[in-house]
VEXDREN-2710 file (C-alpha; in Angstrom, 1 decimal):
% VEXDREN-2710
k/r/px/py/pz
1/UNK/75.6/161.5/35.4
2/UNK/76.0/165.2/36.4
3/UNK/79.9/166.5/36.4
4/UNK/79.5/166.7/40.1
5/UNK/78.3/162.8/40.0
6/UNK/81.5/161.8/38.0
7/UNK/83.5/163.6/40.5
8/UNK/82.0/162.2/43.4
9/UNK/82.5/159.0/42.0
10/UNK/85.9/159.1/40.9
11/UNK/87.0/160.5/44.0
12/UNK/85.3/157.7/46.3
13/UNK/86.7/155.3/44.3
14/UNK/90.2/156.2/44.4
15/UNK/89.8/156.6/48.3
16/UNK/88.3/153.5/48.1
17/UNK/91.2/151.3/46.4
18/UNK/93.8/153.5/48.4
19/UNK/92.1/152.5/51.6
20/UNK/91.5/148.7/50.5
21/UNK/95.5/148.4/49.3
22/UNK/96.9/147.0/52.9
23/UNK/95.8/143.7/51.0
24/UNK/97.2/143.9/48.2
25/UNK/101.4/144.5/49.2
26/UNK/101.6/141.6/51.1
27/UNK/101.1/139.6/48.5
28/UNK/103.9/140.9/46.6
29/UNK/105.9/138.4/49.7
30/UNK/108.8/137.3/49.2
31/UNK/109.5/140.7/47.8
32/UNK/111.1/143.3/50.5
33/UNK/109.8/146.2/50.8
34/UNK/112.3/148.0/48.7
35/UNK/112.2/145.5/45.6
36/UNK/108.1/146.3/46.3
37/UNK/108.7/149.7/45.5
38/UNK/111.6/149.8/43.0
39/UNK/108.7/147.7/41.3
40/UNK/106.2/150.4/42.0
41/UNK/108.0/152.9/41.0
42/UNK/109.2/151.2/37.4
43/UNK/106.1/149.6/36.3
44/UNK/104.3/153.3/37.2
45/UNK/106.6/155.0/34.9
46/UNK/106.0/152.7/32.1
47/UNK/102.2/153.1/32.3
48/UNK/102.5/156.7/32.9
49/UNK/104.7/156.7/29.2
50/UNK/101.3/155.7/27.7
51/UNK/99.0/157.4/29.2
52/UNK/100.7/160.5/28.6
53/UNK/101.3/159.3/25.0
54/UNK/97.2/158.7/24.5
55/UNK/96.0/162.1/26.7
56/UNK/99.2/164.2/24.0
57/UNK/100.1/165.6/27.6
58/UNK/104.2/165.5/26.3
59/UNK/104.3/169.7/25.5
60/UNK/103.6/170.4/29.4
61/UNK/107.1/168.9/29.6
62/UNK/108.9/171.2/27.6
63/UNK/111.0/174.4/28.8
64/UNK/110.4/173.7/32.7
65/UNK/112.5/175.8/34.6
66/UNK/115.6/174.4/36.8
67/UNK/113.5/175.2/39.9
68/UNK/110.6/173.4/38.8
69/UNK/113.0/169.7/38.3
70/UNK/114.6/170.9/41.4
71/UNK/110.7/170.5/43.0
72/UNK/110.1/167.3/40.8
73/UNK/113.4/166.3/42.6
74/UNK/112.0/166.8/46.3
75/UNK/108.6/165.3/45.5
76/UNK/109.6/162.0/44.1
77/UNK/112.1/161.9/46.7
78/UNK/108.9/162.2/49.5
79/UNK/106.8/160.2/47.6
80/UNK/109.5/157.3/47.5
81/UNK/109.8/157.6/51.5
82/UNK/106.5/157.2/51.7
83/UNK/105.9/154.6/49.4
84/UNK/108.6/152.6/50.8
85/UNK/107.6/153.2/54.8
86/UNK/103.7/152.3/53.8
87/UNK/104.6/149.3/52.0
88/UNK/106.9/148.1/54.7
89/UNK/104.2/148.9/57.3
90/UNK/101.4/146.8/55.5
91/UNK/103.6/143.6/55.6
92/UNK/104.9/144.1/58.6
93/UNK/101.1/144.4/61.0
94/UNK/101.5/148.1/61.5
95/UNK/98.4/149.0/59.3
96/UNK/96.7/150.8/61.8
97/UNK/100.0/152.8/62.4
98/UNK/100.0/153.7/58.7
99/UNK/96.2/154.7/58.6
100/UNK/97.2/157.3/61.7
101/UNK/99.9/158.9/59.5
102/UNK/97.4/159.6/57.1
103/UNK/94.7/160.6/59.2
104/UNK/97.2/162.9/60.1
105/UNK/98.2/164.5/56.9
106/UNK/95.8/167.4/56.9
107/UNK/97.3/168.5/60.1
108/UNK/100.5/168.2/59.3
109/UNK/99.4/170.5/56.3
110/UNK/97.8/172.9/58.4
111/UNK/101.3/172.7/60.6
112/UNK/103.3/173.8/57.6
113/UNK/101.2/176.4/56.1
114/UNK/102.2/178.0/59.6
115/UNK/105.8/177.0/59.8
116/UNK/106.9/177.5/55.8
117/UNK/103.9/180.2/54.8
118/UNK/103.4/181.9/57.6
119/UNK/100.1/181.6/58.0
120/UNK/98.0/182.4/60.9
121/UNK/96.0/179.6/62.2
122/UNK/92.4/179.9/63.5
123/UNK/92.2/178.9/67.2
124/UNK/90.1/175.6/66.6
125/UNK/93.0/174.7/64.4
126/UNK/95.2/175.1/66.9
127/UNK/93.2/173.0/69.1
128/UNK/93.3/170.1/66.5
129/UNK/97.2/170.5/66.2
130/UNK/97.5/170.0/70.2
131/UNK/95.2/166.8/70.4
132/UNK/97.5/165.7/67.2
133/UNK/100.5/166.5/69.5
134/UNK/98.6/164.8/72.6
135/UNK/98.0/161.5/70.9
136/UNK/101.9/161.1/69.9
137/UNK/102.6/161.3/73.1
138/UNK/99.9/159.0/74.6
139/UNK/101.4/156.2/71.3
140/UNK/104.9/157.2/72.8
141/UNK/104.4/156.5/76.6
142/UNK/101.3/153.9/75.8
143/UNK/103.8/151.4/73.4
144/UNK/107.5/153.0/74.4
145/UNK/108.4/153.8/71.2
146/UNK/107.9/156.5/68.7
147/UNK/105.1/156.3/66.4
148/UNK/107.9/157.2/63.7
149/UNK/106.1/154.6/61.0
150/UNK/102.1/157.2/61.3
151/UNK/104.9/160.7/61.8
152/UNK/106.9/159.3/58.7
153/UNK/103.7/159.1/56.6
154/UNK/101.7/161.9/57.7
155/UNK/105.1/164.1/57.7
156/UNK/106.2/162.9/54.0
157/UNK/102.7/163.3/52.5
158/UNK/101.9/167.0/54.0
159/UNK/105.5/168.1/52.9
160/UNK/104.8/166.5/49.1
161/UNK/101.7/167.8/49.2
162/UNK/103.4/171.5/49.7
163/UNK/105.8/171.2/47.4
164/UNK/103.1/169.7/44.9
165/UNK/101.0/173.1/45.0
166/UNK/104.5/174.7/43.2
167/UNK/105.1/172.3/40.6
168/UNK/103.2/173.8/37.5
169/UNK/102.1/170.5/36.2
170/UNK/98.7/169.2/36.1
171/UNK/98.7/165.1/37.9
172/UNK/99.5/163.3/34.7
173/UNK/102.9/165.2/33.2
174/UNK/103.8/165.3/36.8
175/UNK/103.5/162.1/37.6
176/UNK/105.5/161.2/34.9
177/UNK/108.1/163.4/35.2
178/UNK/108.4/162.2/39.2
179/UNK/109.1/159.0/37.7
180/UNK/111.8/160.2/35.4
181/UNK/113.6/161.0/38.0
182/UNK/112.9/157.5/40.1
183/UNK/112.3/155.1/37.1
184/UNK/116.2/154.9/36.0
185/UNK/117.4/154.1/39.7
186/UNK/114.2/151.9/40.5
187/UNK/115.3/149.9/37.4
188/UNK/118.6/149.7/37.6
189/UNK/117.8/148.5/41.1
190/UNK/116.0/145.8/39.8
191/UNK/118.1/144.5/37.3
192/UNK/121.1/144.4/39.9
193/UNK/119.0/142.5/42.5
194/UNK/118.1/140.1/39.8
195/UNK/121.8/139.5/37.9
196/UNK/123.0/138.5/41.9
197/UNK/120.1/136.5/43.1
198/UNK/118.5/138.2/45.0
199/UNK/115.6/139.7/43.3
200/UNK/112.1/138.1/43.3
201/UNK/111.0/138.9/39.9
202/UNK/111.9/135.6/38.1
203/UNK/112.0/132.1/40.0
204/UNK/108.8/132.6/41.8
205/UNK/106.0/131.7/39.2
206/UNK/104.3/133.8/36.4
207/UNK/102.0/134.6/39.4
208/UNK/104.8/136.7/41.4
209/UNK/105.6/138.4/38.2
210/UNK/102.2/139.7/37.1
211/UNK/101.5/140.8/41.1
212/UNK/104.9/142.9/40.4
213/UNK/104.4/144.6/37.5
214/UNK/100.2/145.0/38.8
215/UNK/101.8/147.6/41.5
216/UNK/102.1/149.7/38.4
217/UNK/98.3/149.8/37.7
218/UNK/97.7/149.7/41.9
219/UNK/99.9/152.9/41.7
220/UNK/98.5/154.9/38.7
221/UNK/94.9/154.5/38.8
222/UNK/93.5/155.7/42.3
223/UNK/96.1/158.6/41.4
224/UNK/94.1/159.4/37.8
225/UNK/90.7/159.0/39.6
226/UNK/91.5/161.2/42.2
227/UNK/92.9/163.9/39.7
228/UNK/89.5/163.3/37.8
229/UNK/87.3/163.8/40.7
230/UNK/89.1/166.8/41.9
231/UNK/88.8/168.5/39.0
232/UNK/84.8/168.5/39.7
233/UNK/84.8/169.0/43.7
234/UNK/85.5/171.4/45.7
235/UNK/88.4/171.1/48.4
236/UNK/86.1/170.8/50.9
237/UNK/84.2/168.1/49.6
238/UNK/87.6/166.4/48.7
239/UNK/88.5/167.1/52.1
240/UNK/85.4/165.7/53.7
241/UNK/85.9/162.6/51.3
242/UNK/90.0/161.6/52.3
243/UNK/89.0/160.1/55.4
244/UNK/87.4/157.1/53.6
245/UNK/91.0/156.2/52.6
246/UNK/92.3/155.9/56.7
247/UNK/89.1/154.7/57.9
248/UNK/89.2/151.5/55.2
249/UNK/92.6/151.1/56.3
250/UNK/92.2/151.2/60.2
251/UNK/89.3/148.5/59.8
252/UNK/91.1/146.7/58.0
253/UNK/94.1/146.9/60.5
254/UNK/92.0/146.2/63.3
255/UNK/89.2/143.4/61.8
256/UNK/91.1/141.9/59.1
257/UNK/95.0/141.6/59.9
258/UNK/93.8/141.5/64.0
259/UNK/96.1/143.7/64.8
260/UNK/96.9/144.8/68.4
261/UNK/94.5/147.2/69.8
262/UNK/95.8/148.3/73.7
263/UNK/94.2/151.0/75.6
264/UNK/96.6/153.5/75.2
265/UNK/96.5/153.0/71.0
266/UNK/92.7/153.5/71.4
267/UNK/93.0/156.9/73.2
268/UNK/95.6/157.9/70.6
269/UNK/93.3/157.0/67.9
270/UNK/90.1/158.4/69.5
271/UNK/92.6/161.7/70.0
272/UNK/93.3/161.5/66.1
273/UNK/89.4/161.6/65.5
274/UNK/88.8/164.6/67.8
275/UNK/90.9/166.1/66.1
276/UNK/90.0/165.9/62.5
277/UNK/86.5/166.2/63.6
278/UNK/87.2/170.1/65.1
279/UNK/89.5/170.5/62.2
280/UNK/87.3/169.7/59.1
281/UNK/84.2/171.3/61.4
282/UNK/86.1/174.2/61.1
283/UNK/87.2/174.1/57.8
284/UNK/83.6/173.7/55.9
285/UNK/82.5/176.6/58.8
286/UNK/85.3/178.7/57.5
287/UNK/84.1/178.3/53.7
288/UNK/80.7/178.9/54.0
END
């Protein structure tokens, strides 16, 4: 297989197990949401430790700059919010919610390379970024509530994303060193829930405890793939491709977990779509 091959396959099959997870966190149950994550987070760390160990990737480490940790800082802390609002969202029947806020992502991107960069946007991106704007408002009015579970998503992953594109470390010394900075609270966190009784991690069956510390793996692989697969594609190829990950997660919102599915969430989602579909349109048109 070709270098392009591996890429592609890589990448699909992160997007793949990223869009197929809504299965998996429930079954971390009767885990909260934050145990689910302090769990994440730990068991991530700890295979992060080896991998880094086996790929000798411990130099890129050494001598980073106070500004750099100070970015590490800000990213784990947006990676945690978003880690913690999808996980809660995927046991709680709001998958479809959670695939909107990362069909959203790129244009939340595109919204900040404006507002933080100063870019100047193309007019078709523009366009995208108003049906973006029109379809919180139709969720708003359509369910009387906020979408804040897709804007908390979409807004935490475009902002990590921009602060990722500073940090000088290639995916696997910066993953670790996010989870330096999360792994000591995460297991302090656990070990306190567990000495007063209310952790999960013991009492529930060798079961529970395997489907706690397998968030680890659930964590840390698509995240390796994808940093495999986009060393080989372009970003336009890899931005073609992240819509597998929503798309898996929306059918399975909608087929699988039967979630809800009024008129007004339709139009928003069928504004979302519009959207991307001018957007990435214009991005490959832009490139050529």
């Amino acid at each position: 297989m070709s270098g392009a091959g591996r890429g592609y396959a890589a990448a699909v099959t992160a997007y793949v197990l990223w869009g197929v997870s809504p299965a998996f966190w429930p079954l971390l149950a009767p885990a909260d949401a934050v145990e689910s994550v302090a769990h994440r987070v730990a068991w991530t760390l700890l295979g992060m430790l080896v991998v880094i160990t086996v790929a000798r990737r411990w130099p890129a480490l050494r001598g980073l700059s106070w500004r750099t940790w100070l970015l590490i800082t800000a990213g784990s802390v947006l990676i945690g919010i978003n880690w913690g609002t999808y996980i809660w969202a995927t046991t709680h029947d709001h998958v479809v919610d959670a695939a909107l806020g990362y069909y959203g992502t790129p244009l939340v991107a595109v919204l900040l390379a404006v507002l933080v960069l100063h870019e100047r946007l193309r007019p078709a991106q523009w366009v995208a970024i108003g049906l973006a704007a029109a379809a919180v408002t139709v969720l708003t009015v359509g369910t009387g509530r906020l979408p804040w579970i897709t804007l908390a998503l979409a807004v935490s992953f475009g902002v990590y994303g921009l602060v990722k594109k500073r940090v000088p470390l290639d995916p696997i010394p910066g993953l670790t060193a996010e989870g330096f900075l999360l792994g000591p609270l995460a297991i302090v966190y656990i070990v306190v829930i567990q000495v007063t009784g209310a952790g999960t991690f013991t009492g529930h069956g060798l079961g529970h405890a395997l489907l706690l510390v397998a968030a680890g793996p659930v964590t840390a692989i698509p995240l390796l793939l994808f940093a495999a697969g986009a060393k080989r594609l372009t970003l336009a190829t890899l931005g073609v491709l992240q819509y597998i990950n929503p798309t898996l997660q929306f059918l399975f919102g909608v087929v699988v977990a039967g979630e809800a599915m009024p008129v007004s969430r339709w139009v928003g989602v069928s504004l979302v779509w519009a959207a991307l579909l001018i957007f990435t349109t214009d991005a490959l048109r832009a490139r050529e």
